[in-house]
N, C-alpha and C positions, 0 to 999 in steps of 0.2 A: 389280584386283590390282596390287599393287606391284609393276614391273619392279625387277629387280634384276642384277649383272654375273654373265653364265656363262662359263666357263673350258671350252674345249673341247680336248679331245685329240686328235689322230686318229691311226690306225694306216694307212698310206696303202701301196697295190699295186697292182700295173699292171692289175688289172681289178676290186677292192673297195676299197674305204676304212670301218673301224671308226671311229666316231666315241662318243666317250664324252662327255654333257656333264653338267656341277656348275653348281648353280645357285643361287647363293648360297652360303650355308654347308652348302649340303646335303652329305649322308654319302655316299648311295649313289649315282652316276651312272644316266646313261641312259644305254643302248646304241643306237644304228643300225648299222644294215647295206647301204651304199649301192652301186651299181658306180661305177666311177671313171669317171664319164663328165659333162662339162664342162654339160651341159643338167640332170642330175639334181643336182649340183651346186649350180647355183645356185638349184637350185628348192630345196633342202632348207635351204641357208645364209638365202635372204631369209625363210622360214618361222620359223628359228631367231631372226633379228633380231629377226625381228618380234613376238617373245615375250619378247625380254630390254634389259635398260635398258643394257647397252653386253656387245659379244660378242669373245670375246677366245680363238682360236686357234693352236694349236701341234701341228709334228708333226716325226717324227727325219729330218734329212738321208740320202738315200739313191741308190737307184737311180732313182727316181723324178724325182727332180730339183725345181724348182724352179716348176713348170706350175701349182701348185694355188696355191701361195702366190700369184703373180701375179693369177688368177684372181680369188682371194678379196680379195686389196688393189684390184684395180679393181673390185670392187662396195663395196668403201669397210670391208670387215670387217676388224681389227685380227689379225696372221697373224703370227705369228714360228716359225723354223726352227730346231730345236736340236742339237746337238751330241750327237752318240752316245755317244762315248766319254766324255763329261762326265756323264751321267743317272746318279744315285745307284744302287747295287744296294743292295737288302736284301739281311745275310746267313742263307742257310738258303734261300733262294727257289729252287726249282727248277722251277718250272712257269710254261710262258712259252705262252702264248695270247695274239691278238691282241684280245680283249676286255681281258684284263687288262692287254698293253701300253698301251691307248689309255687306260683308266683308269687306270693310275700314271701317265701322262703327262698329264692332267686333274689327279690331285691336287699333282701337283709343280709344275707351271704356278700352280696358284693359291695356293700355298704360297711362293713365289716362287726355288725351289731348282733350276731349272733355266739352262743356258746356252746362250746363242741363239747363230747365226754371223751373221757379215755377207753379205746375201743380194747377187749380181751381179747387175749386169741384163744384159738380153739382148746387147745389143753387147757387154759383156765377157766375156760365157761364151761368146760365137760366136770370141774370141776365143784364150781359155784353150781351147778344144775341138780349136782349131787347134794349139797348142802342145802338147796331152797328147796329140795327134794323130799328128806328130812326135815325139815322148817313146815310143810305143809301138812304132812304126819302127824307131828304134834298139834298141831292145830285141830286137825280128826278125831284126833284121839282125847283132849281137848273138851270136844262138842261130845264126843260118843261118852262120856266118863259123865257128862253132865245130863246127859236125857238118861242112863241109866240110873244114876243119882234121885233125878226130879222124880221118874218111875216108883222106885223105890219108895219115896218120903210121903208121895201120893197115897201108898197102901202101907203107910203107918209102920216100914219099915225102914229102921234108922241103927245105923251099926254105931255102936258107942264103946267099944275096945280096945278104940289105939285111931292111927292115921285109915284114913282109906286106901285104896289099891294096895295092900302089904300082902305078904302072903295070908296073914292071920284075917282079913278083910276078905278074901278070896275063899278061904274055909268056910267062912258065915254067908258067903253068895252063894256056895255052893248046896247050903243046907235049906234055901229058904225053897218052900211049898207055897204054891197059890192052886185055889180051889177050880175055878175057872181057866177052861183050855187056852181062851184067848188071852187071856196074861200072862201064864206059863208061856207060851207061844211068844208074846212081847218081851218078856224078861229073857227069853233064851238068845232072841235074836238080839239085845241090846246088849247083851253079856257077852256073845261069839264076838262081836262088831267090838267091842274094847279089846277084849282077847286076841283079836287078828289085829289090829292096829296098834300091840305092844310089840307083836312080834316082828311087824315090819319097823317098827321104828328102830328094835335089837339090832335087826338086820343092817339099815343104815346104817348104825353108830359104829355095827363093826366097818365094814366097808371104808367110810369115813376114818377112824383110827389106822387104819391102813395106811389110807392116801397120807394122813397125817406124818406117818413116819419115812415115807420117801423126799425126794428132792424134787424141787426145791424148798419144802415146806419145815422138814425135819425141826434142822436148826430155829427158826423164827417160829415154830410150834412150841418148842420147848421154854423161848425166852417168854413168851407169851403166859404161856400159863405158870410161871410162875410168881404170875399175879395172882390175889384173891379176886373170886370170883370166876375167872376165867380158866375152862376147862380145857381138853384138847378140843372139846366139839366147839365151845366159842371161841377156841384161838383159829380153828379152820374157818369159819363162818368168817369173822373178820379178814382174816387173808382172801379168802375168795372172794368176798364185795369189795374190796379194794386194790386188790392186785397187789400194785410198785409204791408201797408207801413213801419211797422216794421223789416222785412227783407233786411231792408236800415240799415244799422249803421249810414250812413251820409247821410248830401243831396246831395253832392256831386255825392254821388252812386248811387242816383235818377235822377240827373240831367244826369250821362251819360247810365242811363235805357230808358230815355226817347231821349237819341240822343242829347242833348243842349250842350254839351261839345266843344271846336273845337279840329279837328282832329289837326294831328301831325306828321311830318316827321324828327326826333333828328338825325344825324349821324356826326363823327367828329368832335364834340365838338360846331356843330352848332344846333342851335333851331330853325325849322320854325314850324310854327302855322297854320290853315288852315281852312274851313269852317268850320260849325257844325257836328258832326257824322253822324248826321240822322237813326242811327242806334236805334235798341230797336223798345220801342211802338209809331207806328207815329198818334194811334187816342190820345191818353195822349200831343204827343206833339204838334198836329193842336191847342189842346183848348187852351194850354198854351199860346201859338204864341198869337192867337187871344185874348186872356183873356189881353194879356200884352200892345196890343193897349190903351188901356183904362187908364195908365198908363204919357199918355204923355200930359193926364188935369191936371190940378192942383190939387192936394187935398182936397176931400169932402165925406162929404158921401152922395149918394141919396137915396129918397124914399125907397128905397128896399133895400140898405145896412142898412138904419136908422131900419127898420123892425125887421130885423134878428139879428142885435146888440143889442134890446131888450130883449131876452132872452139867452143871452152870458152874461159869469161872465166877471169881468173888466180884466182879464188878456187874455182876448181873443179879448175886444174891444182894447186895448192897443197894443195888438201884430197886429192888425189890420191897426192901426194908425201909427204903427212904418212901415207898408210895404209902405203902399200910398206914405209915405211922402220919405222914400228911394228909391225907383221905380221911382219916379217924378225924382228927383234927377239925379240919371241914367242916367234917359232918357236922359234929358235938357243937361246933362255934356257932355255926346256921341255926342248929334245931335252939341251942340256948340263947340265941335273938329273937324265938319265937316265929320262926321260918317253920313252915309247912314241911312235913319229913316227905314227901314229896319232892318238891322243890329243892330240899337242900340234897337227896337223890342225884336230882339230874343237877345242879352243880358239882356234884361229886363223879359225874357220868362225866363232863365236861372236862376237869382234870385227869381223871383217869384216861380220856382220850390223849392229852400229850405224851401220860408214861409210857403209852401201847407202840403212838410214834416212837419215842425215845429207843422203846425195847428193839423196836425191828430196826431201824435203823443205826442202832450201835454198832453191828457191824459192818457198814454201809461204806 
């Protein structure tokens, strides 16, 4: 019999995997029913080879991760990862089974209507894992800063000194007295619970600053931050959600990877424009947002830009110079058309995406 290419889907969970496969032009698929276990695996995948003239697999980016594609690239089978939020819906489709996932995801693969992501290897996701690591800390810490806050305001204690969490803030948390066991008791545990989650977040950043200074990161760390805004901890974060910024031809491509584009509604020879996408990577484009605040001072360098531009050749401190004083610009031009400081933010997040491109790949 004629081998021929089959197109395999799979519906993948932490203890089964759905497997749909088209075999040729055929209509209707095959179902399996496998557990997700790395011995059963490869015994069903070399069985499949070995029945088709080239084998060619896909399944949705998840919780699952990245362990089966591996798997199946080191036995030599052809494996790509797709994008969720990119898979066509039918409309009217209201029944979702994992038979029939695995099968629209077999016929879309072979149809060739689906979009793959670029898969990390393992040193880069032990990395990114580190950083969304740190990313969910702050978040903790975040949430625990504000129920001890709320606490606080509740029993008509309001520190008025300076910023909060400073050390001089901490002096004044330390001195307050409540009469009652059970709030002493809620205050102390809401006060350790911030106090332990400054520590591990310390802990991260050093960790993080670390990785930052080794290879490959070194160099495109340092170009990085020496933009405003951008720290060593956001130039890691960036590098890690995005890997090989050379898989960009444009910044453009970047900018609508990261969601800063605005979407679009064209029909009938009319154009309307509309928010940002939001689509892509949203920890790439939280830093950006934030990083572009920074943007609506006037141009300077401080302390820690002035640092890192010491060991930068002049075409990096220049391409540096040339963003501050354009992003300023931006900004000022937007908000003085009566644009939302908001809005003109993430216009300014949008540009600032091209120079990030610019920076890491000037060496390229």
């Amino acid at each position: 019999m004629q081998k021929v290419t089959t197109h395999v889907g799979l519906d993948v969970h932490s203890e089964r995997i759905i497997i749909a496969t088209l075999t040729g032009q055929s209509r209707e698929p095959t179902i399996l029913d496998i557990p997700n276990d790395p011995k059963v695996i490869r015994r069903t995948f070399k069985r499949l080879a070995a029945d088709a003239y080239e084998l060619r697999c896909c399944y949705e980016a998840g919780p699952c991760g990245f362990e089966l594609f591996r798997q199946l690239t080191s036995m030599g089978v052809a494996c790509e990862v797709i994008a969720p939020s990119l898979i066509p819906v039918k409309a009217g489709d209201r029944i979702k089974t994992d038979r029939r996932d695995a099968s629209k995801l077999a016929r879309l693969y072979r149809a060739g209507e689906l979009t793959t992501i670029t898969v990390p290897t393992s040193d880069q996701e032990a990395v990114r894992d580190l950083v969304r690591a740190r990313e969910d800390v702050r978040k903790d810490l975040t949430a625990a800063r504000h129920r001890l806050g709320k606490f606080l305001i509740r029993h008509g204690r309001i520190f008025s000194e300076g910023h909060n969490w400073t050390d001089r803030c901490w002096i004044w948390l330390r001195k307050q007295q409540f009469e009652r066991e059970c709030e002493r008791l809620t205050f102390e545990h809401y006060a350790r619970e911030v106090q332990h989650l400054q520590q591990r977040r310390a802990g991260l950043d050093l960790e993080i600053e670390r990785v930052a200074r080794t290879e490959p990161y070194a160099a495109a760390v340092g170009r990085l931050a020496s933009l405003r805004g951008i720290s060593t901890l956001s130039a890691m974060a960036l590098l890690a959600e995005i890997n090989d910024f050379r898989r960009f031809e444009s910044p453009r491509q970047l900018m609508a990877f990261v969601g800063l584009v605005p979407s679009e509604y064209s029909s009938g020879g009319k154009e309307t424009r509309g928010k940002i996408t939001k689509t892509g990577n949203r920890h790439a484009r939280r830093i950006l947002v934030e990083a572009a605040w920074g943007y609506r001072h006037r141009p300077s360098f401080g302390p820690r830009v002035k640092q890192v531009l010491r060991d930068q050749p002049p075409e990096v401190v220049e391409y540096a110079n040339k963003a501050q004083h354009r992003l300023h610009r931006r900004y000022c031009r937007l908000v003085g058309k009566g644009k939302k400081s908001q809005l003109a933010a993430t216009a300014v997040a949008r540009e600032l995406c091209g120079f990030v491109w610019g920076l890491v790949t000037m060496a390229a």
